[in-house]
mmCIF file of the protein (N, C-alpha, C, O) and its ligand, coordinates in Angstrom:
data_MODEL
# 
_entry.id   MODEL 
# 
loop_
_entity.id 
_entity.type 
_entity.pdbx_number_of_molecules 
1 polymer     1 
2 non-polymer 1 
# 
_entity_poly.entity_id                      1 
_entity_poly.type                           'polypeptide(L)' 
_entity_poly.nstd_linkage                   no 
_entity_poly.nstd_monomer                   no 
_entity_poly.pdbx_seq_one_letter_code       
;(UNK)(UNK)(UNK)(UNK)(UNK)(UNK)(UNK)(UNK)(UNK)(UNK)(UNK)(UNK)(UNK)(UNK)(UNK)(UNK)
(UNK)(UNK)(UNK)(UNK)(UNK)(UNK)(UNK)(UNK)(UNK)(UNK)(UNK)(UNK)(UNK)(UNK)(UNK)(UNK)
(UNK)(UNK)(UNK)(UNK)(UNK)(UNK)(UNK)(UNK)(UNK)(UNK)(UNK)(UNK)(UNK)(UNK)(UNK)(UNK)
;
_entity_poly.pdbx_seq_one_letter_code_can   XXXXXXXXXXXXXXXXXXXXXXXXXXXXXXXXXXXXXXXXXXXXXXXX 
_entity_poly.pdbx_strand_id                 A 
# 
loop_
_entity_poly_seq.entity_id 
_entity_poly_seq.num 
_entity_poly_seq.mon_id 
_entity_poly_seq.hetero 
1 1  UNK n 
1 2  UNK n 
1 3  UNK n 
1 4  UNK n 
1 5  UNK n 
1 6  UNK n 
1 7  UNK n 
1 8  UNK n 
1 9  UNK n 
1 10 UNK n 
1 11 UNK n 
1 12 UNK n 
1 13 UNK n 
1 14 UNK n 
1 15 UNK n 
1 16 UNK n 
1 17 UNK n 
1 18 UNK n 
1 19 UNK n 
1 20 UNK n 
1 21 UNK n 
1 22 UNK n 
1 23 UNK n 
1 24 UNK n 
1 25 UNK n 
1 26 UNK n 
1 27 UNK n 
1 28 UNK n 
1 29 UNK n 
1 30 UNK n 
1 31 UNK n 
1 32 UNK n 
1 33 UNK n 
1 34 UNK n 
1 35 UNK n 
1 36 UNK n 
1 37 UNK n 
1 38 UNK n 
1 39 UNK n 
1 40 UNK n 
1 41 UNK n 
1 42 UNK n 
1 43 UNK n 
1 44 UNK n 
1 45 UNK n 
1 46 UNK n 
1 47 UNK n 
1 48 UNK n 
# 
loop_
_struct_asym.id 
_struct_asym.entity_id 
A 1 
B 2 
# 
loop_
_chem_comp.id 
_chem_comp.type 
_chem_comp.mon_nstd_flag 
UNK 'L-peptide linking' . 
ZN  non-polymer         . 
# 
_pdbx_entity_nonpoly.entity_id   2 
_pdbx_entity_nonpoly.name        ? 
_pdbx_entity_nonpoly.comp_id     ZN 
# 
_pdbx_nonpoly_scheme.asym_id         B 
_pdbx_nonpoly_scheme.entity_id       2 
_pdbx_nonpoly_scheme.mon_id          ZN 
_pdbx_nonpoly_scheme.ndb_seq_num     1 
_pdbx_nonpoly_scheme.pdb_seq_num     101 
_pdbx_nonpoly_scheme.auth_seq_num    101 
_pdbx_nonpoly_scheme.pdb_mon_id      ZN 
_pdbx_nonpoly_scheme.auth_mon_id     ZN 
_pdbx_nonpoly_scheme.pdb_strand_id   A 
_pdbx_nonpoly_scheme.pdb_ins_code    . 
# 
loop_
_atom_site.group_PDB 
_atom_site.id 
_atom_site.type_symbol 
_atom_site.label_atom_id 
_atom_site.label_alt_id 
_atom_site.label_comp_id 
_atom_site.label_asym_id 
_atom_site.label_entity_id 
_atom_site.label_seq_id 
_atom_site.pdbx_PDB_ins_code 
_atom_site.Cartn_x 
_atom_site.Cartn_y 
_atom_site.Cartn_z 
_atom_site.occupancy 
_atom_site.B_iso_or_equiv 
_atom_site.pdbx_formal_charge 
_atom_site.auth_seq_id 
_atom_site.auth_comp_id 
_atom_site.auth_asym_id 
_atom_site.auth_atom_id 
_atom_site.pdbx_PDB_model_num 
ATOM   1   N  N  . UNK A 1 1  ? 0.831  -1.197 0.000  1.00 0.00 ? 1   UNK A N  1 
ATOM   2   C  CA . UNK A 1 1  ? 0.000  0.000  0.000  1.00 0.00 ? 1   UNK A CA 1 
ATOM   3   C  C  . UNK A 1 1  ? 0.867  1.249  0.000  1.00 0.00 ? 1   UNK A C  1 
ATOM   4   O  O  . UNK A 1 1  ? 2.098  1.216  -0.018 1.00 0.00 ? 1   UNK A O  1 
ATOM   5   N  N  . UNK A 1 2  ? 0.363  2.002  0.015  1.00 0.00 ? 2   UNK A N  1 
ATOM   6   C  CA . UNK A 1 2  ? 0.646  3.956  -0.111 1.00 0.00 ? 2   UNK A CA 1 
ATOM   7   C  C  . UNK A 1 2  ? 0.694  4.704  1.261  1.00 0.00 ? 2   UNK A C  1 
ATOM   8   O  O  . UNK A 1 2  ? -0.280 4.909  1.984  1.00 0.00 ? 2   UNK A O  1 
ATOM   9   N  N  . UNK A 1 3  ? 2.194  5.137  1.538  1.00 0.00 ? 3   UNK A N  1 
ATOM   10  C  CA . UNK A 1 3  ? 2.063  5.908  2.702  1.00 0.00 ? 3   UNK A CA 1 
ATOM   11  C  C  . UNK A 1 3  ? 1.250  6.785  2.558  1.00 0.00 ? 3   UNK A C  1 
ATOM   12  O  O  . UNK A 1 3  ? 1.292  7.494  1.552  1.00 0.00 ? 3   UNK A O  1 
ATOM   13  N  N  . UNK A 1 4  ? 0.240  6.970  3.594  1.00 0.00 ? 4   UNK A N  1 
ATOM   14  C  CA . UNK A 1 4  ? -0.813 8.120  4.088  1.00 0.00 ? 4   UNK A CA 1 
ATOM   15  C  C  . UNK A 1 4  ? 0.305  9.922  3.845  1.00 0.00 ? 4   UNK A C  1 
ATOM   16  O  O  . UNK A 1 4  ? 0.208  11.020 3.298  1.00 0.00 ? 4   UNK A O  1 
ATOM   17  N  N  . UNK A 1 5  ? 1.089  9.259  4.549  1.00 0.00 ? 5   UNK A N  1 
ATOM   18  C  CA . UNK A 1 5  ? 1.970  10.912 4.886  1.00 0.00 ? 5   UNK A CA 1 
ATOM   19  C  C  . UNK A 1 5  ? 3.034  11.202 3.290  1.00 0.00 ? 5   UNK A C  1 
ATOM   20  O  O  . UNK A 1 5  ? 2.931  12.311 2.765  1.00 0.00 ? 5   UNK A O  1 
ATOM   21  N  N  . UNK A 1 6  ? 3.669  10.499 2.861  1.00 0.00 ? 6   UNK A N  1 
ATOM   22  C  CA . UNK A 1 6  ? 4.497  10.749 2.075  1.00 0.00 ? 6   UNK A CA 1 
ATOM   23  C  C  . UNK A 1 6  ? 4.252  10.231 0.864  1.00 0.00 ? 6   UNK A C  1 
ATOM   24  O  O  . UNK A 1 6  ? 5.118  10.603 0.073  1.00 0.00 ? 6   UNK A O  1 
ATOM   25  N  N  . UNK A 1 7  ? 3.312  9.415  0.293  1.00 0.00 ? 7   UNK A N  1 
ATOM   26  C  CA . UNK A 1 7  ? 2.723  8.579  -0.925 1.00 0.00 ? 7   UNK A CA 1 
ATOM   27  C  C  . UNK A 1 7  ? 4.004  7.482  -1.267 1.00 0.00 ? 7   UNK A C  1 
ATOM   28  O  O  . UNK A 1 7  ? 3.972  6.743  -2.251 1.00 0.00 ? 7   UNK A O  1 
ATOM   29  N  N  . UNK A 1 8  ? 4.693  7.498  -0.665 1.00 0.00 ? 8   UNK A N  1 
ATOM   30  C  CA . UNK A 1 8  ? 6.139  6.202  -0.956 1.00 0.00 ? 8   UNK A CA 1 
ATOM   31  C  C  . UNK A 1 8  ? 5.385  4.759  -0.047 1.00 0.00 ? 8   UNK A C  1 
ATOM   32  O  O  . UNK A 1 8  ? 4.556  4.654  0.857  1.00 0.00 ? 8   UNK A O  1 
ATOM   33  N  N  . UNK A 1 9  ? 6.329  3.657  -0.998 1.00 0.00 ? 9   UNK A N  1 
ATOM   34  C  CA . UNK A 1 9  ? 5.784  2.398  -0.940 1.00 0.00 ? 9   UNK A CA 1 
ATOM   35  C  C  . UNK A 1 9  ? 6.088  1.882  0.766  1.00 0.00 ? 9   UNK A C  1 
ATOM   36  O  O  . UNK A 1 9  ? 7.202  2.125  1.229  1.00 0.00 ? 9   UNK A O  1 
ATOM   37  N  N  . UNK A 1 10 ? 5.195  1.273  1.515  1.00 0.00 ? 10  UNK A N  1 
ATOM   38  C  CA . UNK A 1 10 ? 4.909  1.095  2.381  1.00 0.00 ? 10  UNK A CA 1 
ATOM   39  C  C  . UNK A 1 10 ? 5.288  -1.071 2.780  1.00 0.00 ? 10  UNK A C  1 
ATOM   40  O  O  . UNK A 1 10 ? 4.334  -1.653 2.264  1.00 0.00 ? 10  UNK A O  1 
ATOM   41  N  N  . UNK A 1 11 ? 6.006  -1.859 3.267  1.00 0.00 ? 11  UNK A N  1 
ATOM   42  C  CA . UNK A 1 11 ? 6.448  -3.029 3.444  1.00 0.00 ? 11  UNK A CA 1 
ATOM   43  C  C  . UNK A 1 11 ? 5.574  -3.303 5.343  1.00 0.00 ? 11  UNK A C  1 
ATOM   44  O  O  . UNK A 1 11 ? 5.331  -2.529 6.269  1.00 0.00 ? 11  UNK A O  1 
ATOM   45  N  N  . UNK A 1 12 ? 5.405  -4.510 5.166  1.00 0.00 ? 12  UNK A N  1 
ATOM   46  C  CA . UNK A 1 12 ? 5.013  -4.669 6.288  1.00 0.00 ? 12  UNK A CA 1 
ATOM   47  C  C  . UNK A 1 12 ? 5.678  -5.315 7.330  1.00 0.00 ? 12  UNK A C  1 
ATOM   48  O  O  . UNK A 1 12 ? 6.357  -6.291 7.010  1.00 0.00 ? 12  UNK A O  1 
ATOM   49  N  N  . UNK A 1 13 ? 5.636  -4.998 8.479  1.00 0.00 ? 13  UNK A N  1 
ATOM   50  C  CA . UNK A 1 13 ? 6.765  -4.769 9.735  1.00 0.00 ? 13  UNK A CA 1 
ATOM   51  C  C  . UNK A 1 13 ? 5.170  -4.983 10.925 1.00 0.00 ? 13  UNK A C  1 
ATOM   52  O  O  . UNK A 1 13 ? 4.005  -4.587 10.982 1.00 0.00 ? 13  UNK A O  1 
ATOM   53  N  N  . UNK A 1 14 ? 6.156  -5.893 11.725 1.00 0.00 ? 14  UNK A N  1 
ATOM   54  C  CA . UNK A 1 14 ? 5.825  -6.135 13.382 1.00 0.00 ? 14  UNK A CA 1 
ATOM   55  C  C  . UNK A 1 14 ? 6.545  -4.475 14.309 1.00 0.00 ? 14  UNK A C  1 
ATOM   56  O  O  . UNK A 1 14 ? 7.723  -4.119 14.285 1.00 0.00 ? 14  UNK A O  1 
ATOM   57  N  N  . UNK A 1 15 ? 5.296  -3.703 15.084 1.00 0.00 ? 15  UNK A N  1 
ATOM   58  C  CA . UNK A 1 15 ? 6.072  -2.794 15.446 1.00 0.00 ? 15  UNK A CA 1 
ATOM   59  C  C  . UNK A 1 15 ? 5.566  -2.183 17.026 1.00 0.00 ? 15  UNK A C  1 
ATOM   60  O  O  . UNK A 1 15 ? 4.367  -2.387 17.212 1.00 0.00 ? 15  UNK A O  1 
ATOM   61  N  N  . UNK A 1 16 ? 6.226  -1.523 18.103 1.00 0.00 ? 16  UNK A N  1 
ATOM   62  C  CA . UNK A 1 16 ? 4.704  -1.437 18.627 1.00 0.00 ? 16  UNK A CA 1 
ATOM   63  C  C  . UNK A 1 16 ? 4.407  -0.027 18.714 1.00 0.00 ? 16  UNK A C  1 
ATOM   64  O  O  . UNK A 1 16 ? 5.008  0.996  18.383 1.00 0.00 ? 16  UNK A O  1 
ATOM   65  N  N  . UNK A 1 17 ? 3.154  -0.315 19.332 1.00 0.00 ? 17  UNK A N  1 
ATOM   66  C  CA . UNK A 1 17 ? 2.227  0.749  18.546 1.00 0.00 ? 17  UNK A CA 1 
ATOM   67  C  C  . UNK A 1 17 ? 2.166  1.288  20.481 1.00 0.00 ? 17  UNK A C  1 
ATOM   68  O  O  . UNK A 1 17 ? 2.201  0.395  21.329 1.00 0.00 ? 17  UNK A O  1 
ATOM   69  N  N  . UNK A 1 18 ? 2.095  2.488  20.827 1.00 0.00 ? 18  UNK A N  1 
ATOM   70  C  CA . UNK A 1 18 ? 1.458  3.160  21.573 1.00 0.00 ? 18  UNK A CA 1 
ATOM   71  C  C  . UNK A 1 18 ? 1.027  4.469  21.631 1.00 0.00 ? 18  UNK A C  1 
ATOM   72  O  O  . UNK A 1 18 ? 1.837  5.309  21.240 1.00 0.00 ? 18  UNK A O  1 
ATOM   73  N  N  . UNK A 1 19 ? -0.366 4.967  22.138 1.00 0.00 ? 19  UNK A N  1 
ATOM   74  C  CA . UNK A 1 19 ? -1.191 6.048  22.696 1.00 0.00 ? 19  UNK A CA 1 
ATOM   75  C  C  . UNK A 1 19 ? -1.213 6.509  23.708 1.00 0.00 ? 19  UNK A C  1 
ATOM   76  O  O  . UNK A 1 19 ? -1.133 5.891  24.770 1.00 0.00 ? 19  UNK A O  1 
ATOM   77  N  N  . UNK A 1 20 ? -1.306 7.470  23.595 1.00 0.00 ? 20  UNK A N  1 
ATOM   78  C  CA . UNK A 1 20 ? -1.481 8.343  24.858 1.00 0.00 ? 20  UNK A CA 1 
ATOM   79  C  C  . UNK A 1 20 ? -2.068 9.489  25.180 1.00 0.00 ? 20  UNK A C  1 
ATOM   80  O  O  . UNK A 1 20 ? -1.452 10.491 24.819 1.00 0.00 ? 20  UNK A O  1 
ATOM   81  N  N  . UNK A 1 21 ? -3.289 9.691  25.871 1.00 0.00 ? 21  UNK A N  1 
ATOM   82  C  CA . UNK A 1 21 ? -3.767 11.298 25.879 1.00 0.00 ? 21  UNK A CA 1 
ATOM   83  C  C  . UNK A 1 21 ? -4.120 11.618 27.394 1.00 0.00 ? 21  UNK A C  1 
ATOM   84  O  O  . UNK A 1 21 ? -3.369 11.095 28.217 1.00 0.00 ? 21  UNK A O  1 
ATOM   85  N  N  . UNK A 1 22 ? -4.905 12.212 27.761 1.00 0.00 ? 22  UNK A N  1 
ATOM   86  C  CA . UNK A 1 22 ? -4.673 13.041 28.831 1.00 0.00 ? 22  UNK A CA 1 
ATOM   87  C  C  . UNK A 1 22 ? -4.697 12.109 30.430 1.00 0.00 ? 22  UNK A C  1 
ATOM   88  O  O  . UNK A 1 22 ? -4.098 12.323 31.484 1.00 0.00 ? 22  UNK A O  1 
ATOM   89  N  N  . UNK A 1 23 ? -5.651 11.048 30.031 1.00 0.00 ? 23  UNK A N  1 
ATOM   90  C  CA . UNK A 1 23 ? -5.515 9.862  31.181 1.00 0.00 ? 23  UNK A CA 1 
ATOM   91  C  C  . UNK A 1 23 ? -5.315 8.394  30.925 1.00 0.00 ? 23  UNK A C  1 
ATOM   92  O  O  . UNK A 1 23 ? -5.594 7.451  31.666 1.00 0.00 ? 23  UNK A O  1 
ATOM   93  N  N  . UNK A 1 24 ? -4.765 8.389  29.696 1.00 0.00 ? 24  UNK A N  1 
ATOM   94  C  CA . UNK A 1 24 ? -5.193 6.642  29.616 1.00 0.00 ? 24  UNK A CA 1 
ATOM   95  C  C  . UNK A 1 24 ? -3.266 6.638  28.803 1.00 0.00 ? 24  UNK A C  1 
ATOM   96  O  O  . UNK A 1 24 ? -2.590 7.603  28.447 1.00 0.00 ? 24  UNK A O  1 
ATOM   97  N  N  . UNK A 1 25 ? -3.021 5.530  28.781 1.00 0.00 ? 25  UNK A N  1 
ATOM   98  C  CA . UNK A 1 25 ? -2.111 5.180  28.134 1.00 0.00 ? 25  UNK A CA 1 
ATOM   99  C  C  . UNK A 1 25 ? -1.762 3.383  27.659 1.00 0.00 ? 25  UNK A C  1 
ATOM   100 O  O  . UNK A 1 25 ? -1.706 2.492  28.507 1.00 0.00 ? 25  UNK A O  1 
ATOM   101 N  N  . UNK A 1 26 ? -1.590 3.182  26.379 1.00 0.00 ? 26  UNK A N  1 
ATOM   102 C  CA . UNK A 1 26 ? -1.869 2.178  25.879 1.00 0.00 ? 26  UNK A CA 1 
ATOM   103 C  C  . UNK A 1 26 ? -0.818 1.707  24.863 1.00 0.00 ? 26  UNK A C  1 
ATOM   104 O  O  . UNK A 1 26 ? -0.761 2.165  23.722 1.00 0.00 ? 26  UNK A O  1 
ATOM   105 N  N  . UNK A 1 27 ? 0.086  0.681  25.387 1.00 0.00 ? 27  UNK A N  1 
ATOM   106 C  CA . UNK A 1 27 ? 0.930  -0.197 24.844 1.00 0.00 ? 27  UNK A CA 1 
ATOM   107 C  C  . UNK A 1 27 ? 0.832  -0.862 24.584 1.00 0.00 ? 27  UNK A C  1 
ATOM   108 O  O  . UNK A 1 27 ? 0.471  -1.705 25.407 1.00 0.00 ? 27  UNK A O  1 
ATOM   109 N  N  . UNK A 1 28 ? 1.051  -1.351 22.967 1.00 0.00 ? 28  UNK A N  1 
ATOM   110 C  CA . UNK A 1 28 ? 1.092  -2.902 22.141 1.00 0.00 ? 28  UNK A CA 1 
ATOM   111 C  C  . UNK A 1 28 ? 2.328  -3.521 21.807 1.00 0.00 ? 28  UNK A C  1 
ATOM   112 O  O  . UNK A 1 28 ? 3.073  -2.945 21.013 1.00 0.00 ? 28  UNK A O  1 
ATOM   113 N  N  . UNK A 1 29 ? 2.611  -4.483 22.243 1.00 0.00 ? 29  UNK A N  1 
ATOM   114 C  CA . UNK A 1 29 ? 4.026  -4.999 21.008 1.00 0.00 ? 29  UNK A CA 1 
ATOM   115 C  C  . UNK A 1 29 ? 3.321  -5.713 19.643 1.00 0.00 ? 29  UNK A C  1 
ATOM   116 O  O  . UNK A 1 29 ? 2.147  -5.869 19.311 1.00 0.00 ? 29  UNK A O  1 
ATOM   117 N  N  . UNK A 1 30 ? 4.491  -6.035 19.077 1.00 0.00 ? 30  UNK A N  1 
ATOM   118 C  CA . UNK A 1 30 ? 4.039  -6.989 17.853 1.00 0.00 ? 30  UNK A CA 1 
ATOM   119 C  C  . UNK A 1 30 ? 3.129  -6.659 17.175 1.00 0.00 ? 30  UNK A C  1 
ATOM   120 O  O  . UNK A 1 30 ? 2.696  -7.556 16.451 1.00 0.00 ? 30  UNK A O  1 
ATOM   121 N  N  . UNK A 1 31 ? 2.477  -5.382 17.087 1.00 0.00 ? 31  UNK A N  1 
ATOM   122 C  CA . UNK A 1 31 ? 1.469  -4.780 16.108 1.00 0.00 ? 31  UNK A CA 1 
ATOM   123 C  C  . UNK A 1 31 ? 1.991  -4.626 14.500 1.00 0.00 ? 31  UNK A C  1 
ATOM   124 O  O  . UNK A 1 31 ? 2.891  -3.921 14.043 1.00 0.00 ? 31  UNK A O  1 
ATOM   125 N  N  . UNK A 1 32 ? 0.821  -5.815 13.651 1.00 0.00 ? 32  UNK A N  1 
ATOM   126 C  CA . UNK A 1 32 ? 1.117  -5.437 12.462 1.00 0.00 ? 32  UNK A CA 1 
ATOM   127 C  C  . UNK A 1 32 ? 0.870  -3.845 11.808 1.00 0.00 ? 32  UNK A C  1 
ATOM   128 O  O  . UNK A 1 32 ? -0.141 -3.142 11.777 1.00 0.00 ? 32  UNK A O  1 
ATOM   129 N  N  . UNK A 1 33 ? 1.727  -3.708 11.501 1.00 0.00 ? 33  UNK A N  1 
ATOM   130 C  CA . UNK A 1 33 ? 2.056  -2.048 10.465 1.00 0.00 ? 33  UNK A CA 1 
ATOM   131 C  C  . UNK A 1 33 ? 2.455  -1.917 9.134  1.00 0.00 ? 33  UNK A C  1 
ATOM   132 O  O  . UNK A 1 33 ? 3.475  -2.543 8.843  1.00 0.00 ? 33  UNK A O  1 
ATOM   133 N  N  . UNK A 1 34 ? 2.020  -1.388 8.412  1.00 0.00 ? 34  UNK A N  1 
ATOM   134 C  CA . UNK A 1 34 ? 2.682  -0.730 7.180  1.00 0.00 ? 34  UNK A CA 1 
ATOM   135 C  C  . UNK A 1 34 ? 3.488  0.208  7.527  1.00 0.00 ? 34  UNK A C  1 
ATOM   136 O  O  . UNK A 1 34 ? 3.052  1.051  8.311  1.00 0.00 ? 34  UNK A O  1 
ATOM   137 N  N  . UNK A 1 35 ? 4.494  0.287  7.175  1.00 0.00 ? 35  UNK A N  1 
ATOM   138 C  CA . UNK A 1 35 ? 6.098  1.130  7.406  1.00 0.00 ? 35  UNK A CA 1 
ATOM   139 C  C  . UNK A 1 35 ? 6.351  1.409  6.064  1.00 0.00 ? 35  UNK A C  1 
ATOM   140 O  O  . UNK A 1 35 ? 6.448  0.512  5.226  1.00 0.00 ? 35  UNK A O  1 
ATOM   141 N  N  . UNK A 1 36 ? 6.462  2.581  5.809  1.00 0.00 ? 36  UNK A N  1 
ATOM   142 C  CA . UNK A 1 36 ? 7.117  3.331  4.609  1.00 0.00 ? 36  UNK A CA 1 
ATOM   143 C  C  . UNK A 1 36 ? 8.504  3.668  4.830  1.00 0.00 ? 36  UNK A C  1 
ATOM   144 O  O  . UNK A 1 36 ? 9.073  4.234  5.763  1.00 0.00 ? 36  UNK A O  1 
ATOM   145 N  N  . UNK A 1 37 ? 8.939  3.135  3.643  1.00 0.00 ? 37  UNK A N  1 
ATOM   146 C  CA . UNK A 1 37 ? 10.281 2.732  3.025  1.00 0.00 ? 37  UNK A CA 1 
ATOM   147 C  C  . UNK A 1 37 ? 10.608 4.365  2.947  1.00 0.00 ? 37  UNK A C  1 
ATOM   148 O  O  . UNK A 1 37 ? 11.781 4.460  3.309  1.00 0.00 ? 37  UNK A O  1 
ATOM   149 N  N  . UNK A 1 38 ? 10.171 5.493  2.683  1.00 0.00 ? 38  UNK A N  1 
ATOM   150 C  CA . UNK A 1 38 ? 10.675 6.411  2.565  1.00 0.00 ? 38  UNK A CA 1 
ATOM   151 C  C  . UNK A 1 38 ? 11.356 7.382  3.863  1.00 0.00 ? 38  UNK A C  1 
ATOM   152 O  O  . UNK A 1 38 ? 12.480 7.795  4.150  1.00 0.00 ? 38  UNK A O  1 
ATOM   153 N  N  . UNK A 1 39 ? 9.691  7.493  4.567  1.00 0.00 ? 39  UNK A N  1 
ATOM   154 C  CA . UNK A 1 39 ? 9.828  8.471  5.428  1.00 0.00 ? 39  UNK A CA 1 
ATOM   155 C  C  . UNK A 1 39 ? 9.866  7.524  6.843  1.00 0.00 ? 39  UNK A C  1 
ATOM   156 O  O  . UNK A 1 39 ? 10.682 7.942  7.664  1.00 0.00 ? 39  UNK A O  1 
ATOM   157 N  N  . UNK A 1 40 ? 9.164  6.403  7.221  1.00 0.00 ? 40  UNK A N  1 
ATOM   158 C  CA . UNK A 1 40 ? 9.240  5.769  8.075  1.00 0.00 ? 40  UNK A CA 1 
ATOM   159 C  C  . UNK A 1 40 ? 7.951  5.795  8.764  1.00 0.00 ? 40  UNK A C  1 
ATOM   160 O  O  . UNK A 1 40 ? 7.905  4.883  9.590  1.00 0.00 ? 40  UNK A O  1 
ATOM   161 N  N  . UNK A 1 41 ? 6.778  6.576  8.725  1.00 0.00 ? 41  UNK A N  1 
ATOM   162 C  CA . UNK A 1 41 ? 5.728  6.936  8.798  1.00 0.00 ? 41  UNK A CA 1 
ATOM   163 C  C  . UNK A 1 41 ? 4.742  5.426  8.630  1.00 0.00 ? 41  UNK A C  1 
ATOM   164 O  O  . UNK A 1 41 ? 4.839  4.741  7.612  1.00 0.00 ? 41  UNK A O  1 
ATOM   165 N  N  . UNK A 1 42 ? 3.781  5.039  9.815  1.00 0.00 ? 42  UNK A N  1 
ATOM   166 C  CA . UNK A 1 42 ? 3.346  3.914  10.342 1.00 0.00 ? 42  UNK A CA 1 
ATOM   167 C  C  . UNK A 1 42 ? 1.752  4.306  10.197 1.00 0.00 ? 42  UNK A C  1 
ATOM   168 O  O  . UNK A 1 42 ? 1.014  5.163  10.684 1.00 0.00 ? 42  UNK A O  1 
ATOM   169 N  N  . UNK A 1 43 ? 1.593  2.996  9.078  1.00 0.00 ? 43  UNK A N  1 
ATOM   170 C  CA . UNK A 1 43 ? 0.140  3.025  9.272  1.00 0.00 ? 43  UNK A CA 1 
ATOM   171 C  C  . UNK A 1 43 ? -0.367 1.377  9.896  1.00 0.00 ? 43  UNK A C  1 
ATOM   172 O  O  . UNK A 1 43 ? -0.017 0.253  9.534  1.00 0.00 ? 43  UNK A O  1 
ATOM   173 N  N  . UNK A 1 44 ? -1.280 1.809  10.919 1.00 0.00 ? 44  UNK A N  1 
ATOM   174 C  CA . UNK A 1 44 ? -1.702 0.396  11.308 1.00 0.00 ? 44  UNK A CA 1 
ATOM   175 C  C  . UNK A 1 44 ? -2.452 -0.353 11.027 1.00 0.00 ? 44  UNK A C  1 
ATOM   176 O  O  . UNK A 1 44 ? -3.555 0.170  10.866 1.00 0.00 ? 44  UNK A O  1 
ATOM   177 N  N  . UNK A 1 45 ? -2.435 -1.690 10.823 1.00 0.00 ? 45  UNK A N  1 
ATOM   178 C  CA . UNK A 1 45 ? -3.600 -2.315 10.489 1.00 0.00 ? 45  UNK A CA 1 
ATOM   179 C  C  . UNK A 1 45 ? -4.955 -2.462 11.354 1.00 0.00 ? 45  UNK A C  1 
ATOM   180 O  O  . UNK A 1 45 ? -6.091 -2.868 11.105 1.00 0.00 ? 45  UNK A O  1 
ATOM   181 N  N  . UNK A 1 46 ? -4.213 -1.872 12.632 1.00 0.00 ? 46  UNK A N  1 
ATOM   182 C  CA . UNK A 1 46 ? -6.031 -1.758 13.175 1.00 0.00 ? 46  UNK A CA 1 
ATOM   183 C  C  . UNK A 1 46 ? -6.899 -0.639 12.898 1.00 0.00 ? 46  UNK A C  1 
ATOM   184 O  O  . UNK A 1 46 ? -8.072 -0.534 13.255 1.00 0.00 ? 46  UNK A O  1 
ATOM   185 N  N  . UNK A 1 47 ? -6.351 0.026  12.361 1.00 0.00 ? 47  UNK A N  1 
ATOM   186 C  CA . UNK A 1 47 ? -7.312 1.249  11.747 1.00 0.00 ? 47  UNK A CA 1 
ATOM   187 C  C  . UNK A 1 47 ? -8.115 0.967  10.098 1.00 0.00 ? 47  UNK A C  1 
ATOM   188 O  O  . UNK A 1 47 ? -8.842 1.774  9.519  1.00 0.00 ? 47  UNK A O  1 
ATOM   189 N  N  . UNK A 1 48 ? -7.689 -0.493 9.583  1.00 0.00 ? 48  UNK A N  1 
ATOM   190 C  CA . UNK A 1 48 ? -7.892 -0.645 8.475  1.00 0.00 ? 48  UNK A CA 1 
ATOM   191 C  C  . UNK A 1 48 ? -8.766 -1.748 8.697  1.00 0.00 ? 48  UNK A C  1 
ATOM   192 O  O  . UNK A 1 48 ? -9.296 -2.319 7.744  1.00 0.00 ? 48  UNK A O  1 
HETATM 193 ZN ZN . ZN  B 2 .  ? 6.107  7.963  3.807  1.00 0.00 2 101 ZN  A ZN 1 
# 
């Protein structure tokens, strides 16, 4: 697929993923991702 941020080709990578906002905070390992080869810019597959 197509990086969201930079339109360069995107390979898929184990990565982890964490959030955080004003009270909660939330750590994953091993989250599948699309990782762009260009910029490095992470799109996740749980948003897809
Ligand atoms: Zn990119």
């Amino acid at each position: 697929m197509k990086c969201i941020f930079c339109g360069g080709s995107t390979g898929k990578k184990d990565v982890i993923f964490h959030y955080e906002d004003d009270h909660k905070y939330l750590f994953v390992e091993n989250v599948p991702a699309e990782v762009c080869n260009s910029c490095g810019g992470k799109t996740y597959s749980l948003y897809s």
